[in-house]
C-alpha positions as CSV (number, residue, x, y, z in Angstrom):
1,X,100.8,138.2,167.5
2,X,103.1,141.0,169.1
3,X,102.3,144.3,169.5
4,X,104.4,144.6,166.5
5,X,102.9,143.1,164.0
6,X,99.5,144.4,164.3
7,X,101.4,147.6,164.0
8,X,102.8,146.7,160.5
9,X,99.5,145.0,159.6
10,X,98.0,148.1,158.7
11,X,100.7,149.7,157.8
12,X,101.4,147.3,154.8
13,X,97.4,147.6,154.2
14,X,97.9,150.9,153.7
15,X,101.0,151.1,151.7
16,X,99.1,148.6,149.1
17,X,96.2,150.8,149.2
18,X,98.2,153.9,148.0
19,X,100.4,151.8,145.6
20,X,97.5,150.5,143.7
21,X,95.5,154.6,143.9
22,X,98.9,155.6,142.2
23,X,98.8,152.8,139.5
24,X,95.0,153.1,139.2
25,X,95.3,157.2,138.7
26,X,98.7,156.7,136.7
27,X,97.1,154.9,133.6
28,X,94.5,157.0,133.3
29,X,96.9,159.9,132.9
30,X,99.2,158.1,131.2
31,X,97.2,157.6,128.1
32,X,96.0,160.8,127.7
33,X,99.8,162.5,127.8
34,X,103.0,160.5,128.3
35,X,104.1,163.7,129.7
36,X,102.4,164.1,132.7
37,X,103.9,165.6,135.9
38,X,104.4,163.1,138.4
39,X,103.4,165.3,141.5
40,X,100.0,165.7,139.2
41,X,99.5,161.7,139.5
42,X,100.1,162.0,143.0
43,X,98.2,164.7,143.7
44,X,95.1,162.8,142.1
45,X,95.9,159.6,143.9
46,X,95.4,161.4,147.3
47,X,99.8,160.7,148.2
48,X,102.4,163.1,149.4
49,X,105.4,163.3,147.2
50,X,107.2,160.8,149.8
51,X,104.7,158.2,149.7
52,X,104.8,158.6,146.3
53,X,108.5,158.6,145.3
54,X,108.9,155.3,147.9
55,X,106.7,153.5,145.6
56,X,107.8,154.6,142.4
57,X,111.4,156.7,142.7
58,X,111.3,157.3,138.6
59,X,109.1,158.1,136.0
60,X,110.3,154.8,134.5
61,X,109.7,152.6,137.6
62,X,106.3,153.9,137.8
63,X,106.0,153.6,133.7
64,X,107.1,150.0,133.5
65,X,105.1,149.2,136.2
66,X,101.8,150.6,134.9
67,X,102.8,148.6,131.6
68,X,103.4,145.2,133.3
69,X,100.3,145.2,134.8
70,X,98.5,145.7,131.2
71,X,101.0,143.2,129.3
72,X,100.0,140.3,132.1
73,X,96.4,141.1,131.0
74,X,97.6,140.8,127.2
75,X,99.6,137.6,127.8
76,X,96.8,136.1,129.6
77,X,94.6,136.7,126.7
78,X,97.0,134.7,124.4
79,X,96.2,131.4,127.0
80,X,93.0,132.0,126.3
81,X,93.0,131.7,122.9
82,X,95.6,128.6,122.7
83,X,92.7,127.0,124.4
84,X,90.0,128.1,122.1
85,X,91.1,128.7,118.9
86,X,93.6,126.7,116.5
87,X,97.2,127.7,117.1
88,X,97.5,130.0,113.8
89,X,94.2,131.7,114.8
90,X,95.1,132.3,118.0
91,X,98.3,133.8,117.3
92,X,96.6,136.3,114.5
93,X,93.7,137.4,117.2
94,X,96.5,138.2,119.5
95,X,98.4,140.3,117.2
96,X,95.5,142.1,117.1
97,X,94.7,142.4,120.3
98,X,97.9,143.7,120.7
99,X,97.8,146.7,117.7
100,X,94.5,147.4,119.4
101,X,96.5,147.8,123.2
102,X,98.8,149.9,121.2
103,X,96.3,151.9,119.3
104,X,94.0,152.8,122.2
105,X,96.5,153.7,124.8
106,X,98.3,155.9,122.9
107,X,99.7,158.0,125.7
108,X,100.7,155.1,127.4
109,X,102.5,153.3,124.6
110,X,104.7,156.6,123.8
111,X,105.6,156.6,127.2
112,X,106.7,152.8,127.1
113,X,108.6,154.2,123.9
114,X,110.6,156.6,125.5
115,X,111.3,154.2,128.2
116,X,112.8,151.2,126.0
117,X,115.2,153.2,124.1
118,X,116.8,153.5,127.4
119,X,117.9,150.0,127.1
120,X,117.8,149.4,130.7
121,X,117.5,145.4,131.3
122,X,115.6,146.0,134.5
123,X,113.0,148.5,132.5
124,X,112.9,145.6,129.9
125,X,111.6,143.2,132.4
126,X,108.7,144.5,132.1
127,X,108.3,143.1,128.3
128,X,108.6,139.4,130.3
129,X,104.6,138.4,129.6
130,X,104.3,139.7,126.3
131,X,107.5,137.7,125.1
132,X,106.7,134.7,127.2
133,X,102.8,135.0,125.6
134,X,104.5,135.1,121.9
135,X,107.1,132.0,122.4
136,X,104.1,130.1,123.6
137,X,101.9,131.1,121.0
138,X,105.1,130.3,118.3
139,X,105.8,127.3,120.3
140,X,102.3,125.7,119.6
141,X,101.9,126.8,116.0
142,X,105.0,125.5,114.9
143,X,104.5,122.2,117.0
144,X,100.9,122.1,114.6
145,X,102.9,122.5,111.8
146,X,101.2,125.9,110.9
147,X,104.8,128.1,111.0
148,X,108.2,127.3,109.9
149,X,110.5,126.0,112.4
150,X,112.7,127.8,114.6
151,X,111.1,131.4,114.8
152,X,112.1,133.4,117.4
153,X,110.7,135.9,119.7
154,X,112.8,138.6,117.9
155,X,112.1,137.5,114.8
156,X,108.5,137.9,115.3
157,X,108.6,141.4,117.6
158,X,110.9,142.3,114.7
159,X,108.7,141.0,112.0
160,X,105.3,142.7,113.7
161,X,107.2,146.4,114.5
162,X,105.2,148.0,111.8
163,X,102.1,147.6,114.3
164,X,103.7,150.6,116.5
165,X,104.1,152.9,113.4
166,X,100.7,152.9,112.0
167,X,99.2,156.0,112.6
168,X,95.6,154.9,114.7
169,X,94.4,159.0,114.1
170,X,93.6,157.9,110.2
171,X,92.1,154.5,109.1
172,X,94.0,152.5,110.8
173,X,92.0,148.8,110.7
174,X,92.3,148.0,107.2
175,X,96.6,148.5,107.1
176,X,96.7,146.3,110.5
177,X,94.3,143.6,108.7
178,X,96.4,143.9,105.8
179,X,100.4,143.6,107.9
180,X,98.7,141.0,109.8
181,X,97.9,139.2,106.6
182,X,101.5,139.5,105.6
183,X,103.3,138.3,108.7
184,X,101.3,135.4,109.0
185,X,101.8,134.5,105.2
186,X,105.9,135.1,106.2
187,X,105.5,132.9,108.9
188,X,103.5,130.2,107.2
189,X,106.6,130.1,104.3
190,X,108.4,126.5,104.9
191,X,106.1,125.6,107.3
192,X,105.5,121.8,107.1
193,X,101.6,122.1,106.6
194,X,100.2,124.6,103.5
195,X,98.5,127.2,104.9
196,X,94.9,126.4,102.9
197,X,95.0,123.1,105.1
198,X,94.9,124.9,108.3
């Protein structure tokens, strides 16, 4: 190995290092205020404003990549259940786990907000897992019979955006039990199997 590349070694140890203290220090202060100053993250994260810009040039790079990180963990969940769980199950457990994500990372999820009205595809790429975690959730409950055919992932993001609006400062679990209850009942209608014989 060159002189070099033992140079760079460290280097690119380093770089890591202070990419993951940004994205560590970032969700914390992201749920508590969607609005925090970006030299304040990097202040706490121990990087000058040019290590920290090389990583993350705007608020929404360093957004969507705070809120990829979190979806993979969501999406993974939904694997988990598929192999658990039967597929209608599965799918209402990750529903909530996904209302609950929303609900406790507040700060976070207006932040995400603000950055999908943007309608930049390359924000949007961050959404990947999540969608990719709902068609294979979809996929396997209609394959069991326990949906209707041919529901899309916008159908259902479309059909589940009421889990955004409700207000999580008020009593929040019973109206997320109930839309829950309701969507799946929607996406049961024509599917080929009743839903008492799941």
């Amino acid at each position: 190995m060159g002189q070099e590349q033992k140079k760079d070694l460290p280097a690119r140890a380093d770089a890591l290092q202070n990419r993951e203290r940004i994205l560590t220090v970032a969700l914390e202060e992201l749920i508590r205020s969607a609005e925090v100053p970006l030299s304040a993250i990097a202040k706490k994260a121990g990087v000058g404003q040019g290590t920290f810009y090389r990583h993350f040039p705007t608020r929404e790079a360093l957004v969507m990549e705070v809120y990829r990180y979190e979806m993979v963990q969501v999406a993974e969940f939904a694997e988990h259940l598929l192999k658990t769980r039967p597929p209608d199950q599965a799918l209402r457990e990750w529903m909530h786990r996904l209302a609950e994500y929303a609900m406790t990372k507040a700060g976070l999820a207006n932040a995400i907000r603000e950055v999908s009205f943007m309608g930049d595809c390359q924000a949007k790429s961050g959404y990947a897992p999540v969608i990719a975690a709902a068609q294979l959730l979809l996929d396997a409950n209609e394959k069991a019979g326990a949906i209707r055919a041919g529901v899309t992932t916008d159908d259902f993001f479309l059909a589940t955006a009421g889990i955004w609006q409700i207000d999580f400062n008020t009593e929040w679990q019973p109206r997320l039990t109930w839309l829950i209850d309701f969507v799946m009942a929607g996406l049961h209608a024509g599917a080929p199997l009743p839903p008492d014989s799941q």
